[in-house]
C-alpha angles and dihedrals in degrees: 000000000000088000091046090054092054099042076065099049092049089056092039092060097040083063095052101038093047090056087051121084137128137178133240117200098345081309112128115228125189122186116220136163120247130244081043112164118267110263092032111145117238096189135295110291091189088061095041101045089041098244124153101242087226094066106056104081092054086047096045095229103206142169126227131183128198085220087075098220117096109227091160138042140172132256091221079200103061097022085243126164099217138186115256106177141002114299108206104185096205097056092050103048098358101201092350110125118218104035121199133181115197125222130184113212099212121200133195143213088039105038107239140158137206123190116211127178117209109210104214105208121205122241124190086265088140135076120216103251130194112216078228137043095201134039121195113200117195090211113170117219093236090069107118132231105286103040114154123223119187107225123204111266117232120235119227113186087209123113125226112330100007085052120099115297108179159332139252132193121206111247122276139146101247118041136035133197116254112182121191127185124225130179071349102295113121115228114190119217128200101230109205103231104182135014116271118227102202086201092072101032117015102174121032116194110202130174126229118207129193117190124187121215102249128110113268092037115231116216129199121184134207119191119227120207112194110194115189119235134192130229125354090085100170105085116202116265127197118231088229122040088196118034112180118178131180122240135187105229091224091049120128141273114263094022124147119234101168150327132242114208122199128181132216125206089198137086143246120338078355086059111039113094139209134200131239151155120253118265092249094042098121089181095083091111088062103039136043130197123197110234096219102043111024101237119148112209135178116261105156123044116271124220122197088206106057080041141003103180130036123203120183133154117240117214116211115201144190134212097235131120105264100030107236103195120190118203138224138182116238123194125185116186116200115215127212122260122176092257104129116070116225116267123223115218121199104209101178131345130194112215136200095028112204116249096237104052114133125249112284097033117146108234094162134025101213116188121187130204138176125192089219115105120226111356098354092056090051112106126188119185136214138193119225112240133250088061126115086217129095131176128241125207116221102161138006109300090355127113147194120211100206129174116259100186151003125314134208133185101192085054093042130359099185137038116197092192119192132226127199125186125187131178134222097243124112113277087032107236118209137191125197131201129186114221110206108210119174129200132244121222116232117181105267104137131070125219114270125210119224078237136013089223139025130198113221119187112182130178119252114238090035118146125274115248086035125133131258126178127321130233131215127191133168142216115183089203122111136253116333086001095068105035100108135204140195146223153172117241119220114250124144126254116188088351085297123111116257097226082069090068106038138016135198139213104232096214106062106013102237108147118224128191117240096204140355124292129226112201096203078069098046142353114179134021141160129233121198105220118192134187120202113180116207108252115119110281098030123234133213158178141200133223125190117223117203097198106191116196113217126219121247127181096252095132126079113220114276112211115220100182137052090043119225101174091098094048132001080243134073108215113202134170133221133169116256081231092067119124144216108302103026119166094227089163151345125235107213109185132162146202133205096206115088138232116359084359093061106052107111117210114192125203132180103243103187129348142172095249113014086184095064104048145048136192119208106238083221119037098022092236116157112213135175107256088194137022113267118258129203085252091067125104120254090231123044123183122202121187095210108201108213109196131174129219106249150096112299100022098251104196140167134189138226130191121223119195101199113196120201105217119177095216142024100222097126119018107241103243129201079210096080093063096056128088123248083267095064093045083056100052079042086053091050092050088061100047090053091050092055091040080061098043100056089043082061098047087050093049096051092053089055098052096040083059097051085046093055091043095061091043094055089058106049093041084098098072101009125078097201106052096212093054126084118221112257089242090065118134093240127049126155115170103195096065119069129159114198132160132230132191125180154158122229114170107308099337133075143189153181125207134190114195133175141146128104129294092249091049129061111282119237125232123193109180120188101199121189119194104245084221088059116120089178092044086238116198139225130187111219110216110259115244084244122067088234109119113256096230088052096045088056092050092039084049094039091050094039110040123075123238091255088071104065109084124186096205078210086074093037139358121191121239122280124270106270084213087056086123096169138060122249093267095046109053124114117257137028084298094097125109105268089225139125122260096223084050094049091106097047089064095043094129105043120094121269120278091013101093126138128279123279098219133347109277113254112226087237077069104046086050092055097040086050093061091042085058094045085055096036099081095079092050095051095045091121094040106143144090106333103153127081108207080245094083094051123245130028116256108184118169101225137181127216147236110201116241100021129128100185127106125198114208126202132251100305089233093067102040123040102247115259127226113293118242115228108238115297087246089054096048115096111258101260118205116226122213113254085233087059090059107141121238077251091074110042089049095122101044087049088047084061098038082060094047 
C-alpha cells in the first residue's frame, strides 16, 4: 500500500514539475523530479524555444550538457524534451539546493545556441542510515544521573523536508534521548536518568531510531548496547565542546592546525588521557591527531572544490578500567587558493566553413570554466591574432567564434586558431586550446588561360584531323570547381560557321582541323576559345587564336595574256622595220601563291630564231634583240617558260606566232580563220561586254551620287568633302574600299577592292584591250563567288564615307621593300616603259609611265579578246602578299591613258607614298611615241574604214 502511495506521488509531481517552467535571461528552465522513467517527457523545447517542428531535423536541434554525460534528448517528431538515463539528485548535486543541471540547445544551419537549466527536485528516494548497526557504550556504574553519552548521527541523502527530522529511542527506565543541532545537523545524546547498578542489569540493549521528514517517512535503526562498569568514575572532558580552525587547500603534509585539549579528575592510568576520531569520522584519509597530545595535522591534499568544509567528532579516553571518554566537535574550513587552470570546452563546431560566408557568421560555440571560486574562478578568453576570426560573447563564460573577414580557400585551406584563457586569480593560470577549422571550396574563380591570346601558323594544304595548337587553362578551385572544359565559341568565318573548319576535345584543349586549308581562300582567321569549369554556377574565360595559313606553292602560273583559250597559239604582228629592242609583246601570268612563291620568271624555251627575240626575265616583255632583216622568216613561233619561285618550281608555257608584216595597213586577225560561229560567239561576247559596261557606268553614277550626298552633309563642319569627321558615329577601321587605276606596259586596269583584313578580300578589274578604238570593257570575275553588281551595293551600303579614298586627293607612302626600280620588277608589274626613257617619267608615278609604242589596231583587236578570256584566269586576283616577303608583285591589268593607281587595304599592303593634288603636280610632257589609244580614236576610225 505504502509503495503504491508513492508511486502516486511520484506521478503526481512529474505532472506538475513538467508544466512548470520559466526563463532567465532568455534562458529556458523546467522543473522535473528526479529518478523520472526514461522516456518521460519535460516539456516541449520546439514550442518553447519558438521553433517550427519541421525544421528541426534539417537544423539538428541537440542537446548537449558540460557534465558530459546526456541525460536528456530531443523527439525531433513532437518537438519533446525527453528523459535518456537515470537522474540520481544526489549524485549529481549530493545536499545543494537548488540543484541545477545546464543544457545548451544547439541549432544548425544557422549556428545557434539556447541555454536551459533543468531543476532536479528531490523526492524521499533515501532511507536515514546509521555507518554502524551496533553501538557499545563502557558506562560505570558510578556515573551519575545526567551523564551524557554522544551517540553516532544517521545520514539521509535527502535535501530539505525529505532529509532526516528526528530521532526516537525505544522505552527503558534508565536512559532518555536528548538531541541537540549544530551548524544544522541533529546529534542525538544518550542522557543517563537514573543511576545503573551494574549488580541488578549488567548489560541494557536500547534502539535507536532516525526518521526523515518525507511521506512516506523513511526509517533507519541502530542498535545501543550499555554495558555497566564499575570504578573510574571521572570521565575526561574537553575544554571546548566545539574547536573550528582555518586551512589553505594547497597547504602542506604534517602541518598543525590545532590542538584539542581534555582533562581527567582522575589519577593515574584513570587520569591519563588518548586521543582518537570518532568511530563515524570518515575524514580520517585527509587529517591526522596525535594520540598524546591531541594535535590534528594534514596528511592527505586538500582540495577546496570536492570540500570546503570538514566536520569530524574527537574521543578523548582514559586508561582507566573501566575506560571513561569525553567528545568534541571539530570543524576545519578550506580556503580557496588559484590551483586549478581554467578549462576550454568546445561546445559545436562547424567544420569545414565555406569560403564565402559573410562576415559574423558562427562558425564555434566555445564555453570556459574554472574550478576557483570568486576571482579565481573568473575566466576571460582571447583569441590569438592573424586570424580572420574574432569571438563574440553572448552569456557569462560562452562564446561565439564568428568570421571577421574574408576568407579564402585557394590562399589558405586550413585555420589552427588559438585560444587562451586566463583567470582572474594571483598569480593569474591559463589554458590554451588550438581549434583546428578548415576551409570549403565554393566556385569563385574562373578559369584563367596561360594567354589571352595564341598565334597558330599551319601549312595549306596540311591534313584533316591534324593538330594545331593546344590550349591550358587553370582554375585553382577545387573538384568539380576546377575540371575545366572547353569549348569553341561560334563566330562566322567566311559566313560559315567555325566550327566547320576546327574542332576541339573538350578535355585537354588541344584544336584539330577538320579539313585542309587553301590559303588562296583564306589566309587568316580567329577562333574564341572558352574554358568553364563545372562548379554552380559554372565559371569561365575566354582566349582569343589567331590561326595564319601559310602559302605553299601549290598553284601553276595562270597567263593572262597572250590568250590561248581560242587557240593553243598567240598570234601577234610587228613591222620588218622594226629595230633592236622592239616591244613586239608583252607576256602577263599570274599566280595564285603569295610572296617568294609568287614571283614569276619568264624564259624563252625554244624559238625560231633564238637569235631575234628575247623574252625579260622579269616583265615578260619580248622584245627584238636585233633589228629584222629581209632573211628572216615571216612567222616566227616562240615557246615562252613562265616559273615561280617556289618550292617545288611550279611553270607553265605559252606559244607566241609572230608575223613580219611590212606594213600595217589591215590588222591580222585570228578572226579570219573562224567560222561564222565563232563571229557570232565573238558577237555575244560584245554584247555582254557593253551590257557591263553599262551596268558599271550605272553603278558609278550611283555611287558618285551617294558620294556627293554625304558630302554634302558633313561640308559643314569637314574641309575635305570625302572625308568623314573623326568624331563620326561609325568607324571601323578594318574595312576600306579604295580604287586604282594603272598602266603597266600594253595592258591596263582598274581595280575596286574592299573586306576586312581577317576575311577574303574582293577584286573587281575592269580590263580594256590597249588595241581598243571603242575602249571596250571586260569584268574580270571577283575571287569571291559574290556578284559583282551586288558586292558594290553591299560595299557601297556597308562601308562609311571615311573608306573611300581618290588616290588623286592622297596616296599612301611607298613600300620601304620596294628593292627595283619600275623597269626591273617580276612580273608584268613593271613600268612599260622604255629604259632609255626611265628619266623623262621621273616624276610619274611607278608603273604609270607613258606608252612604248602606239598601239596598232592589230593590237587593240588581240588585247580585246585576251581580256574577253581573261576573267576565268584571274578569278583569285587579290591580295595575295603579306610586307613580310618583301615587294609587292601584283599581277595588274591596264586602262590606257590613265595616271591613277589603286592601292590595296592598308592592312594588307604597307601604304605607299602620298601624290600631292593633281593642280599642284608639275605639268609633265609626254613623248609623242607614248599617245594613248585615246588620242589617236578618229585616225584609227579611218585606218579601219
Amino acid at each position: 500500500m505504502m509503495e503504491s502511495l508513492f508511486f502516486l506521488r511520484r506521478i503526481w509531481w512529474c505532472c506538475v514539475y513538467i508544466l512548470l517552467w520559466s526563463t532567465t535571461e532568455a534562458q529556458i528552465r523546467y522543473t522535473i523530479p528526479e529518478e523520472l522513467k526514461d522516456g518521460s517527457v519535460v516539456g516541449n523545447i520546439a514550442k518553447d524555444l519558438s521553433l517550427d517542428i519541421s525544421k528541426i531535423i534539417d537544423r539538428k536541434l541537440q542537446i548537449a550538457s558540460e557534465t558530459g554525460k546526456q541525460y536528456f534528448t530531443v523527439d525531433v517528431e513532437k518537438g519533446d524534451l525527453i528523459v535518456n538515463g537515470r537522474i540520481d539528485r544526489e549524485d549529481l548535486c549530493g545536499y545543494n539546493v537548488p540543484c541545477v543541471l545546464p543544457l545548451q540547445a544547439v541549432l544548425e544551419n544557422p549556428l545557434q545556441m539556447h541555454r536551459v537549466e533543468i531543476e532536479i527536485q528531490d523526492i524521499n528516494d533515501n532511507t536515514p542510515i546509521f555507518k554502524s548497526n551496533e553501538r557499545i557504550l563502557n558506562i560505570p556504574e558510578s556515573i551519575n544521573s545526567g551523564a551524557r553519552f554522544l551517540l553516532e548521527s544517521a545520514i539521509d541523502s535527502d535535501v530539505q523536508s525529505n532529509s532526516l527530522k528526528s530521532y526516537s529511542l525505544s522505552i527503558n527506565d534508565n536512559f532518555v534521548l536528548n538531541v541537540k543541532t549544530q551548524d544544522g545537523v541533529k546529534i542525538p545524546e544518550l542522557v543517563l536518568k537514573q543511576p545503573l547498578d551494574r549488580e541488578k542489569q549488567a548489560v541494557h540493549k536500547l534502539k535507536l531510531t532516525a526518521a526523515d521528514g518525507g511521506n512516506p517517512v523513511r526509517t533507519g535503526t541502530c542498535e545501543i548496547i550499555v554495558v555497566v562498569l564499575d570504578n573510574n568514575d571521572n570521565a575526561p572532558e574537553f575544554e571546548k565542546p566545539f574547536y573550528e580552525a582555518n586551512v589553505d587547500e594547497n597547504e602542506s603534509i604534517h602541518k598543525d592546525i590545532l590542538r584539542v585539549n581534555a582533562i581527567d579528575l582522575d589519577d593515574g592510568l584513570n587520569g591519563e588521557i588518548e586521543y582518537f576520531f570518532a568511530d563515524q569520522t570518515s575524514d580520517t584519509a585527509l587529517f591526522n591527531i596525535n594520540q598524546q597530545t591531541g594535535a590534528i595535522t594534514v596528511k592527505g591534499e586538500l582540495d577546496h572544490e570536492k570540500a570546503n568544509l570538514h566536520k569530524f567528532d574527537i574521543v578523548a579516553k582514559d586508561k582507566g578500567n573501566p575506560q571513561m571518554e569525553g567528545h568534541c566537535s571539530v570543524k576545519i574550513k578550506v580556503n580557496d587558493v588559484n590551483d586549478n587552470a581554467p578549462d576550454i570546452i568546445i561546445t559545436s563546431l562547424s567544420s569545414p566553413v565555406p569560403e564565402n560566408s559573410s562576415n559574423g557568421t558562427v562558425v564555434s560555440l566555445i564555453s570556459t570554466k574554472d574550478a576557483d571560486l570568486g576571482e579565481n574562478g573568473k575566466v576571460k578568453l582571447t583569441l590569438a591574432p592573424g586570424t580572420p576570426f574574432r569571438l563574440s560573447t553572448t552569456v557569462s563564460n560562452h562564446y561565439a567564434l564568428v568570421t571577421n573577414g574574408p576568407l579564402d580557400r585557394e590562399t589558405f585551406s586550413e585555420y589552427k586558431i588559438k585560444l587562451n584563457a586566463v583567470d582572474a586569480g594571483s598569480p593569474p593560470k591559463s589554458t590554451s586550446k588550438i581549434v583546428t577549422l578548415a576551409i570549403s571550396d565554393v566556385n569563385d574563380n574562373p578559369p584563367l588561360f596561360s594567354q589571352k591570346s595564341y598565334t597558330v601558323y599551319s601549312k595549306e594544304n596540311s591534313v584533316h584531323d591534324s593538330i594545331l595548337c593546344s590550349v591550358a587553362a587553370n582554375d585553382p578551385d577545387l573538384g568539380e570547381n576546377a575540371k575545366i572544359s572547353y569549348s569553341i565559341l561560334d563566330s562566322k568565318v567566311q559566313d560559315l560557321s567555325v566550327s566547320s573548319f576546327i574542332y576541339i576535345n573538350s578535355d585537354n584543349g588541344s584544336i584539330f582541323s577538320m579539313q585542309s586549308f587553301d590559303y588562296e581562300k583564306i589566309k587568316v582567321f580567329q577562333i574564341h576559345v572558352q574554358a568553364k569549369d563545372h562548379g554552380s554556377p559554372s565559371l569561365s574565360s575566354n582566349a582569343t587564336v589567331h590561326v595564319f595559313i601559310l602559302d605553299q606553292n601549290d598553284n601553276v602560273p595562270a597567263v593572262i595574256y597572250p590568250s590561248t583559250s581560242m587557240g593553243s597559239i598567240s598570234h601577234q604582228r610587228m613591222p620588218r622595220s622594226a629595230k633592236a629592242g622592239h616591244l613586239v609583246t608583252k607576256v602577263t601570268a599570274v599566280d595564285a601563291d603569295s610572296g617568294h612563291n609568287a614571283w614569276l620568271f619568264y624564259r624563252l624555251a625554244e624559238a625560231t630564231d633564238a637569235s631575234l627575240f628575247s623574252v625579260n626575265l622579269h616583265t615578260g616583255e619580248v622584245r627584238t634583240k636585233r633589228s629584222v632583216s629581209e632573211q628572216d622568216d615571216s612567222s616566227q613561233r616562240l615557246l615562252i617558260e613562265i616559273k615561280d619561285n617556289g618550292e617545288p618550281v611550279q611553270s607553265t608555257t605559252v606559244t607566241v606566232e609572230i608575223l613580219i608584216e611590212d606594213g600595217f595597213h589591215e590588222p591580222i586577225s585570228d578572226f579570219s580563220m573562224k567560222t561564222t560561229e565563232n563571229n557570232k560567239k565573238s558577237g555575244k561576247i560584245t554584247l555582254y561586254l557593253i551590257i557591263s559596261l553599262g551596268t558599271v557606268s550605272v553603278l558609278s553614277l550611283l555611287t558618285l551620287f551617294a558620294l556627293i550626298v554625304k558630302c554634302v552633309r558633313n561640308t559643314i563642319s569637314s574641309s575635305s568633302c570625302c572625308v568623314r569627321r573623326p568624331d563620326s558615329g561609325y568607324m571601323n577601321p578594318n574595312r576600306n574600299l579604295q580604287i586604282q587605276l594603272n598602266t603597266d606596259g600594253p595592258i591596263k586596269y582598274v581595280e575596286v577592292l574592299g573586306g576586312d583584313m581577317m576575311s577574303q578580300s574582293q577584286s573587281f578589274g575592269s580590263y580594256l584591250s590597249p588595241m581598243s578604238e571603242f575602249s571596250d570593257l571586260t569584268l574580270v570575275k571577283p575571287s569571291s563567288t559574290t556578284n559583282f553588281t551586288d558586292t558594290l551595293n553591299v560595299l557601297d551600303a556597308s562601308l562609311p564615307d571615311s573608306a573611300w579614298i581618290f588616290e588623286s586627293q592622297q596616296q599612301n607612302p611607298p613600300n620601304t621593300d620596294w628593292r627595283f626600280p619600275p623597269n626591273q620588277r617580276p612580273g608584268p608589274s613593271g613600268a612599260g616603259a622604255r629604259p632609255e626613257d626611265t628619266g623623262a617619267v621621273a616624276g610619274v608615278i611607278a608603273g604609270t609611265g607613258p606608252w612604248p609604242n602606239p598601239p596598232t589596231d592589230a593590237e587593240q583587236l588581240q588585247a580585246l579578246m585576251a581580256a574577253a578570256n581573261a576573267s576565268e584566269a584571274t578569278a583569285t586576283l587579290g591580295p595575295r602578299y603579306n610586307p613580310q616577303y618583301g615587294p609587292d608583285y601584283r599581277q595588274n591589268v591596264y586602262i590606257p591613258g590613265s595616271t591613277a593607281t589603286l592601292t590595296v587595304n592598308p592592312q594588307q599592303q604597307i601604304p605607299q607614298q602620298a601624290l600631292p593634288p593633281p593642280q599642284a603636280l608639275p605639268p609633265i610632257e609626254a613623248p609623242k611615241s607614248a599617245q594613248t589609244p585615246a588620242s589617236k580614236k578618229k585616225p584609227m576610225k579611218k585606218d579601219k574604214k
